[in-house]
N, CA, C and O of each residue as an XYZ file, in Angstrom:
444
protein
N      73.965    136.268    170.105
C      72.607    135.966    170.554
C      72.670    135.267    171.909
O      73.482    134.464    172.369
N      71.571    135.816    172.403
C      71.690    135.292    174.360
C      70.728    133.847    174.006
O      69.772    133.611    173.267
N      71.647    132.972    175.071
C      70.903    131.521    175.043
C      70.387    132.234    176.901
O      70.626    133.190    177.639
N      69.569    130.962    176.855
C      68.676    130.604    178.658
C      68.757    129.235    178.636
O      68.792    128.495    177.653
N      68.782    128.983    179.711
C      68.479    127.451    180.120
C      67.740    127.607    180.642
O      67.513    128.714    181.131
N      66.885    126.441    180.830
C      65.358    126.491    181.482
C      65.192    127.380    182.417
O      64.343    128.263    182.530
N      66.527    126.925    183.423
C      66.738    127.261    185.003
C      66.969    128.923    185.166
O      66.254    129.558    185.941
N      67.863    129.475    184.498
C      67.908    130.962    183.747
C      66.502    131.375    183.179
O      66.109    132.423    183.691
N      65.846    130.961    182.478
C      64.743    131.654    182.015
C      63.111    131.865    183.151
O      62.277    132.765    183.056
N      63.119    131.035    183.852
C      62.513    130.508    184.923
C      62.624    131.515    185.847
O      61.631    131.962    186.421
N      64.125    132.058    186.116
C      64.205    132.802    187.257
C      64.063    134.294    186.365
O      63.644    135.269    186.989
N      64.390    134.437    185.018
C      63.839    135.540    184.481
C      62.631    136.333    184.291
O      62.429    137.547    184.286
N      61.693    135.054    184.097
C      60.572    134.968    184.215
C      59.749    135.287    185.303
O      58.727    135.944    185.109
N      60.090    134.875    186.517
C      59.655    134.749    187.735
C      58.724    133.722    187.739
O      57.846    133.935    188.576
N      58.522    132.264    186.868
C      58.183    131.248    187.049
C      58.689    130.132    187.421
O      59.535    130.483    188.244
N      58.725    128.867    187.340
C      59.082    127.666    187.865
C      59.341    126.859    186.468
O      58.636    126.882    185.459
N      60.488    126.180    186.684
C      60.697    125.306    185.280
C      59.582    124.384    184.912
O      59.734    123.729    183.881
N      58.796    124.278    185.406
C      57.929    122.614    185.602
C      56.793    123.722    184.242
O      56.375    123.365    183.140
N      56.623    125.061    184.965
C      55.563    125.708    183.944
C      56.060    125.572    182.365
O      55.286    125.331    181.439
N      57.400    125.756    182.236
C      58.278    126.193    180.698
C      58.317    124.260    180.127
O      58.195    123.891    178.959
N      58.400    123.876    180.634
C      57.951    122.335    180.399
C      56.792    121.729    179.827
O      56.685    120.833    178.990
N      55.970    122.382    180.432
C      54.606    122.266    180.247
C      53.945    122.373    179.420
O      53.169    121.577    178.891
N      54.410    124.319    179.037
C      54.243    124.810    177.515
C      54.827    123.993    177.115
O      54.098    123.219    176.494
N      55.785    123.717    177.125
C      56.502    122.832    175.975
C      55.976    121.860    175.331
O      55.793    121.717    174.122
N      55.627    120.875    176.628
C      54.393    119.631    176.068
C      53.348    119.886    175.598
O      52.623    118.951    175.260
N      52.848    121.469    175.391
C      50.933    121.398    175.000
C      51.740    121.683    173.141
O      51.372    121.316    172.025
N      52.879    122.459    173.609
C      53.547    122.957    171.693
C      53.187    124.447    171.818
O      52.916    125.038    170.772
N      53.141    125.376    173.423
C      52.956    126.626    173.297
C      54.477    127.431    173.298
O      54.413    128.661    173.282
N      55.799    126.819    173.315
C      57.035    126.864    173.488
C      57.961    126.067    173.385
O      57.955    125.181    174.240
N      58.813    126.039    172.614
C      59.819    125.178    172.174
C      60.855    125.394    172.101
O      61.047    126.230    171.218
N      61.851    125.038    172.644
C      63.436    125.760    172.877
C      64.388    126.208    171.603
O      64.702    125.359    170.768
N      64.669    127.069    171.530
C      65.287    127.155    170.387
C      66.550    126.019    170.106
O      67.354    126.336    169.229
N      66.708    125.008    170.652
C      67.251    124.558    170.727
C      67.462    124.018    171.927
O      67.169    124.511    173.016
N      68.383    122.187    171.534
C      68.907    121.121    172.934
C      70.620    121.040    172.930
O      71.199    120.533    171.969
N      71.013    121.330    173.544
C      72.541    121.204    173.886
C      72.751    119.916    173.511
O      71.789    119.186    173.272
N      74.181    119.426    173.401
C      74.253    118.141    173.750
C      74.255    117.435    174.569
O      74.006    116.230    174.594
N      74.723    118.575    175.814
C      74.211    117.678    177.075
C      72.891    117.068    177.643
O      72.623    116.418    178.654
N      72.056    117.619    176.405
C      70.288    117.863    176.634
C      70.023    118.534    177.237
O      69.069    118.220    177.950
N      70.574    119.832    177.425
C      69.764    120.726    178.168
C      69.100    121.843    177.299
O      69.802    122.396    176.452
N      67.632    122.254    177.471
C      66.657    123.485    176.782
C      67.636    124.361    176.575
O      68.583    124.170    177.337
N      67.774    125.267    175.821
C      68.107    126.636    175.388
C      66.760    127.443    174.502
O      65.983    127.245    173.568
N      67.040    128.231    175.294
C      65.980    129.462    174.741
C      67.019    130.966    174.670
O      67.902    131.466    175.366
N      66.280    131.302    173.356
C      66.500    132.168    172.436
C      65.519    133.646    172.999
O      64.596    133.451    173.790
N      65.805    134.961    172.546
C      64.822    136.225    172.540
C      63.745    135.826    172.130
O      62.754    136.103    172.805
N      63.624    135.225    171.176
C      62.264    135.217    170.859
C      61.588    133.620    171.657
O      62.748    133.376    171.989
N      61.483    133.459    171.731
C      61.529    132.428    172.513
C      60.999    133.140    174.210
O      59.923    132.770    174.679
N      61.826    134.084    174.930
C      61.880    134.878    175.583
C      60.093    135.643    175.799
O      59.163    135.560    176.600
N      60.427    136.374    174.508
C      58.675    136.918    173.923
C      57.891    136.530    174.132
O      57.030    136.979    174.888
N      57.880    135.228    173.356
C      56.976    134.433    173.164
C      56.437    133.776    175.075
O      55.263    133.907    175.421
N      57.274    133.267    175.849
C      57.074    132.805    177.110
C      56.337    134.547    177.384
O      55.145    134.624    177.681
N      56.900    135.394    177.290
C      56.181    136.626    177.864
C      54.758    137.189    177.510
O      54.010    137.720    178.330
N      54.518    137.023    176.329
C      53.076    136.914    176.056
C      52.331    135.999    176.816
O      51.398    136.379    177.523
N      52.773    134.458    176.699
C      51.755    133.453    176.886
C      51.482    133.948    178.533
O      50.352    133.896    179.018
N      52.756    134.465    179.362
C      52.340    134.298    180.803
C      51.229    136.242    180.756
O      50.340    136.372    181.598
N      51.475    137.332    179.830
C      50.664    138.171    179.910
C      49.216    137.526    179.677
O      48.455    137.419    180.638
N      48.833    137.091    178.382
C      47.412    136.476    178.643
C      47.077    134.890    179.273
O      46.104    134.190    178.993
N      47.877    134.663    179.937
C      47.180    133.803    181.230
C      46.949    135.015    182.219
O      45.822    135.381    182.551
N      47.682    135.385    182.494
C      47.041    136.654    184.052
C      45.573    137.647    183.253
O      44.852    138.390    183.919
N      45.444    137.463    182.066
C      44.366    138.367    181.538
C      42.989    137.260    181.156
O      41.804    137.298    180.822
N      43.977    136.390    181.439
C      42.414    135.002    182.081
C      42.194    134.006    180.887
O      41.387    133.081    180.796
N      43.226    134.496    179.913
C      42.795    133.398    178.733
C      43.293    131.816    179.116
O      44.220    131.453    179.841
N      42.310    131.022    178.344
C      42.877    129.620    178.362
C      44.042    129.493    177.915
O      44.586    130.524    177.516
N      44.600    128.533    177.857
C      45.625    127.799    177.032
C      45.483    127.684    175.409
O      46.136    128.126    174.463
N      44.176    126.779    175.561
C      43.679    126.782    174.165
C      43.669    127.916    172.895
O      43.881    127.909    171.683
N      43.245    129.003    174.068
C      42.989    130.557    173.228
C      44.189    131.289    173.137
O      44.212    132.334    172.487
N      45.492    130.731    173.889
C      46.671    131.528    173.600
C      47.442    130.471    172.479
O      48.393    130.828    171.783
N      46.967    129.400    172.457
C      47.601    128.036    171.339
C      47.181    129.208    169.683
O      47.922    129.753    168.865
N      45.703    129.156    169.832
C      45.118    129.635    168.656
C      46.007    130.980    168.337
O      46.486    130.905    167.206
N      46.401    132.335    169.108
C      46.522    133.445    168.676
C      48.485    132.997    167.993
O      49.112    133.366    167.001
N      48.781    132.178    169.025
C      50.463    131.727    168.904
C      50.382    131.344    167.236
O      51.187    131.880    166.474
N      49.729    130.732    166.907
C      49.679    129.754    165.832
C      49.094    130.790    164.211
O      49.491    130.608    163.060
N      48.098    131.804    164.686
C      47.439    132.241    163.525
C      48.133    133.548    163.474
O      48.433    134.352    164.356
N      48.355    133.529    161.793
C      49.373    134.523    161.638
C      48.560    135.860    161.587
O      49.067    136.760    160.918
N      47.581    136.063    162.094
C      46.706    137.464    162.772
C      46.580    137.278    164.060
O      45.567    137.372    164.753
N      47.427    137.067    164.288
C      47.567    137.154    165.738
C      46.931    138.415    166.643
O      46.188    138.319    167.620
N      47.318    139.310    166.176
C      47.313    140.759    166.707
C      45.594    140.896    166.729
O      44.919    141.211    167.709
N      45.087    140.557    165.326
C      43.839    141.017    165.653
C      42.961    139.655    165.836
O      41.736    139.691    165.726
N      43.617    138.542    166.100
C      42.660    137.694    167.185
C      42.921    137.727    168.494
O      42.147    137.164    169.268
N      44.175    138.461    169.007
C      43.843    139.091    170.501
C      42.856    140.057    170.564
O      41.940    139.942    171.378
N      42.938    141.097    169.725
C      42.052    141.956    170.233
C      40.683    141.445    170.311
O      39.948    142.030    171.106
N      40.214    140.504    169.668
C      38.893    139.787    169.299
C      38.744    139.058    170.742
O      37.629    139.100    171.261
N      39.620    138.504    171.309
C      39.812    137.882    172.240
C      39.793    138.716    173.344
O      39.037    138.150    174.134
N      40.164    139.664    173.811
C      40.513    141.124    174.533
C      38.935    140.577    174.843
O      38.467    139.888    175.749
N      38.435    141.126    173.823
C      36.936    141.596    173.553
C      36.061    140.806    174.327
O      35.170    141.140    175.108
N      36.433    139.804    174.006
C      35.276    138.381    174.664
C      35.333    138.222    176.004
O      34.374    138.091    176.764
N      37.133    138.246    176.426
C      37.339    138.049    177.777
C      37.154    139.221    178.524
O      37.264    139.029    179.735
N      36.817    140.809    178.064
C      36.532    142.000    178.484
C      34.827    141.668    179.370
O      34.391    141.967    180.482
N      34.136    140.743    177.907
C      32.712    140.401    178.649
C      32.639    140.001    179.432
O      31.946    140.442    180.349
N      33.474    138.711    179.492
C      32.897    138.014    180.217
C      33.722    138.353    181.796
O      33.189    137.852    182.786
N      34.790    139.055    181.968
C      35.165    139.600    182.940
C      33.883    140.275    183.750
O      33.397    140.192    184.878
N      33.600    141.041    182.427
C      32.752    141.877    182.899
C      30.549    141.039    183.799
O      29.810    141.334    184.739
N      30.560    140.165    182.824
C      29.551    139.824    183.382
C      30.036    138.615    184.981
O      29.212    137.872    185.515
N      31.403    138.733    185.391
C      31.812    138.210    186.174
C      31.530    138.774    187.161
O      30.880    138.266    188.075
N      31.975    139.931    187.146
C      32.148    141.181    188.161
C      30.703    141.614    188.462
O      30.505    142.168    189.544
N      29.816    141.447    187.739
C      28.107    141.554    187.815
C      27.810    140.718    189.232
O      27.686    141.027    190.418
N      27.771    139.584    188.507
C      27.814    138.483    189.179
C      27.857    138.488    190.530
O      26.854    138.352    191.231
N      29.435    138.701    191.119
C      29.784    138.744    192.433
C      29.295    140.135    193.225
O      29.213    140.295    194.443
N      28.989    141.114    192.134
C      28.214    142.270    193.208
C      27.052    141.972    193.411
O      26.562    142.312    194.488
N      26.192    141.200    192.381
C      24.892    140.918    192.817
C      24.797    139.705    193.968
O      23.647    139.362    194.243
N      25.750    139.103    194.585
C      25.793    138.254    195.668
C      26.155    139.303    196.362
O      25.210    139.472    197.132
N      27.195    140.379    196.634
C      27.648    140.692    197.767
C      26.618    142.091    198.195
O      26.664    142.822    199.186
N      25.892    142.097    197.250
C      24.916    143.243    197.879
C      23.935    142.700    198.918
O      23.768    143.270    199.996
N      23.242    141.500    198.542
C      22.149    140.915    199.814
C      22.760    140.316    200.743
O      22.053    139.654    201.504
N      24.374    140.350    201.009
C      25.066    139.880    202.036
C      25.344    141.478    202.723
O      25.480    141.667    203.932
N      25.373    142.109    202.109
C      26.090    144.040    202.477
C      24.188    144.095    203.003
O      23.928    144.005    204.202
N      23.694    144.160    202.556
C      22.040    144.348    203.320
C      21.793    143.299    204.771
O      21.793    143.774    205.907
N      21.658    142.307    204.577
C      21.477    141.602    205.311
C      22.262    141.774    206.763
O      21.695    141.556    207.834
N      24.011    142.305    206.621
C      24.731    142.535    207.768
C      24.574    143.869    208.343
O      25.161    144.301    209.334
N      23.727    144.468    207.622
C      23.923    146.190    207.818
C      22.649    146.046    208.462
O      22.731    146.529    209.592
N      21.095    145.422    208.139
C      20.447    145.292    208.975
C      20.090    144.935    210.776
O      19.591    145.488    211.756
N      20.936    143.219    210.250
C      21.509    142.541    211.421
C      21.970    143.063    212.259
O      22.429    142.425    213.207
């Protein structure tokens, strides 16, 4: 079984150790283990798990809402529930900013 050290997983990741820390402190990641020298080791799953949490942060979820799906053993179908919500509200996001950038697209096209 492949170990990581923070510093290894970080650059696997393409994040910064300070982030894998972080999780660590909210309880969204926990090393599979501490050396004796005290240093993190992370495990595959472990691995996963960092790879999900950083897929739904870029898909806009909180912290909070990736704590909940980590934790409940339906996971699968409280993402999709979640998918769902953050699909809306993406979506009434994207409303949003076209209905500002249209009376700015009028206004310069007049001008």
């Amino acid at each position: 079984m492949s170990e990581y050290t923070i510093g290894d997983l970080a650059k696997k990741l393409n994040i910064i150790t300070r982030t894998i820390r972080y999780y660590d402190q909210k309880g969204l990641v926990k090393p599979s283990r501490v050396s004796e020298s005290g240093y993190r080791l992370y495990s595959a799953k472990q691995v996963k798990q960092l790879k999900l949490i950083i897929f739904l942060k870029e898909l806009g979820f909180s912290l909070k809402d990736i704590q909940k799906i980590l934790e409940d053993k339906n996971g699968d179908k409280l993402i999709d529930l979640l998918l769902k919500d953050q699909l809306k509200r993406n979506k009434e996001e994207t409303r949003k900013l076209e209905d500002c950038a249209v009376p700015t697209a009028i206004k310069n096209h007049i001008v």
